[in-house]
C-alpha positions as CSV (number, residue, x, y, z in Angstrom):
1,X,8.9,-70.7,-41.4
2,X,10.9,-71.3,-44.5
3,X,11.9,-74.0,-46.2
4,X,14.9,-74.3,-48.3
5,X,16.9,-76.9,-50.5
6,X,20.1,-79.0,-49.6
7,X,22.1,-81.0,-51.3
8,X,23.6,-83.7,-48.6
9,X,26.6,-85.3,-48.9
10,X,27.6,-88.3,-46.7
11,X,31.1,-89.9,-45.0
12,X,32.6,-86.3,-45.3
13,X,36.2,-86.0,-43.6
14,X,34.9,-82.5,-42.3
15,X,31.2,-81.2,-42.0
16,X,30.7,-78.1,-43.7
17,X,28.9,-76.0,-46.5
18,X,30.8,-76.3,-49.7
19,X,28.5,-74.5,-52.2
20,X,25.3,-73.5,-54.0
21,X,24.8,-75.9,-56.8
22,X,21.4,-74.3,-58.5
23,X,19.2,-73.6,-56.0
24,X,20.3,-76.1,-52.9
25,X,22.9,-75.6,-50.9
26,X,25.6,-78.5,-51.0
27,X,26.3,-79.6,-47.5
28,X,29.1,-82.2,-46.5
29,X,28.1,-84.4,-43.2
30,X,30.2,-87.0,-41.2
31,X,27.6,-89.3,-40.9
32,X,27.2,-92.5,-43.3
33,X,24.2,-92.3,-44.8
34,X,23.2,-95.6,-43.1
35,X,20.1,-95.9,-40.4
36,X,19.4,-92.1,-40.9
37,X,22.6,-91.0,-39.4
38,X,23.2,-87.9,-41.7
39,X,19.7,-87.3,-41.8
40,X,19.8,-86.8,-37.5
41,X,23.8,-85.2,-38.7
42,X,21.7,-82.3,-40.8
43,X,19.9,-80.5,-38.1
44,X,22.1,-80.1,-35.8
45,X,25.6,-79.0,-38.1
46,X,22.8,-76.5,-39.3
47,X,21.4,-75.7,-36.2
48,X,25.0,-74.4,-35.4
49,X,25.7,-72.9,-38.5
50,X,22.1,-70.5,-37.8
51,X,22.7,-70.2,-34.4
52,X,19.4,-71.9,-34.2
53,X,17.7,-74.2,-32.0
54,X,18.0,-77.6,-33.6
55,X,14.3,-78.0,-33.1
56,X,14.0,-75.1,-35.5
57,X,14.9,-77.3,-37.7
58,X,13.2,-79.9,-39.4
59,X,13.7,-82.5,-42.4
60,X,10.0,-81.9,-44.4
61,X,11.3,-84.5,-47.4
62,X,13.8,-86.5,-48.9
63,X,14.8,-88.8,-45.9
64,X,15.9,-91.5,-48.1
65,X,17.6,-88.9,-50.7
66,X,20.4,-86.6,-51.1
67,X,18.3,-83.8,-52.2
68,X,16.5,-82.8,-49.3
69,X,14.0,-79.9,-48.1
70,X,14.6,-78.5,-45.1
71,X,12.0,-76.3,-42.9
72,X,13.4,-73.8,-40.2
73,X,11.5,-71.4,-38.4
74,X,12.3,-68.2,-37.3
75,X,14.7,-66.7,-40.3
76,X,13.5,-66.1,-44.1
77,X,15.2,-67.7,-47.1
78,X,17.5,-64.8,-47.6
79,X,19.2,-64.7,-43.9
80,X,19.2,-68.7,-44.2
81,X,21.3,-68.3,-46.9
82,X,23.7,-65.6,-46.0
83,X,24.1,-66.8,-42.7
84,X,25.1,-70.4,-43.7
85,X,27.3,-69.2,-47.0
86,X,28.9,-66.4,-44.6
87,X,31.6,-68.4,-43.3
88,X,32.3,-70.9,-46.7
């Protein structure tokens, strides 16, 4: 179980990864950011970029943020990363 950083931005025209800013990885969303849809939007645009489960998945903090801290289980940090930045 590992837990990384993202940076969450809402009301995207397309949902994808656009880059590493620091340590969190900026991630665009279609959701508003309104009654937690982009917060339900995370898990399961990443659960598809992992080729996860989206119950992997979980949002540990930052529900009401853009920074976030996410917690998947079953990959380390480093194949979290090159498997989400692969196809940026």
């Amino acid at each position: 179980m590992r837990t990384i950083r993202v940076h969450v931005v809402p009301n995207a025209k397309i949902a994808k990864i656009v880059r590493e800013p620091g340590e969190a990885i900026k991630i665009k969303v279609k959701a508003p950011a309104k009654e937690g849809k982009a917060n339900a939007a995370l898990p399961s645009f990443l659960s598809e970029k992992l080729n996860l489960p989206q119950r992997a998945i979980i949002l540990a903090r930052g529900e009401r943020s853009r920074d976030k801290v996410v917690r998947i289980d079953g990959l380390g940090e480093e194949e979290v990363r090159r498997r989400s930045l692969a196809r940026v």
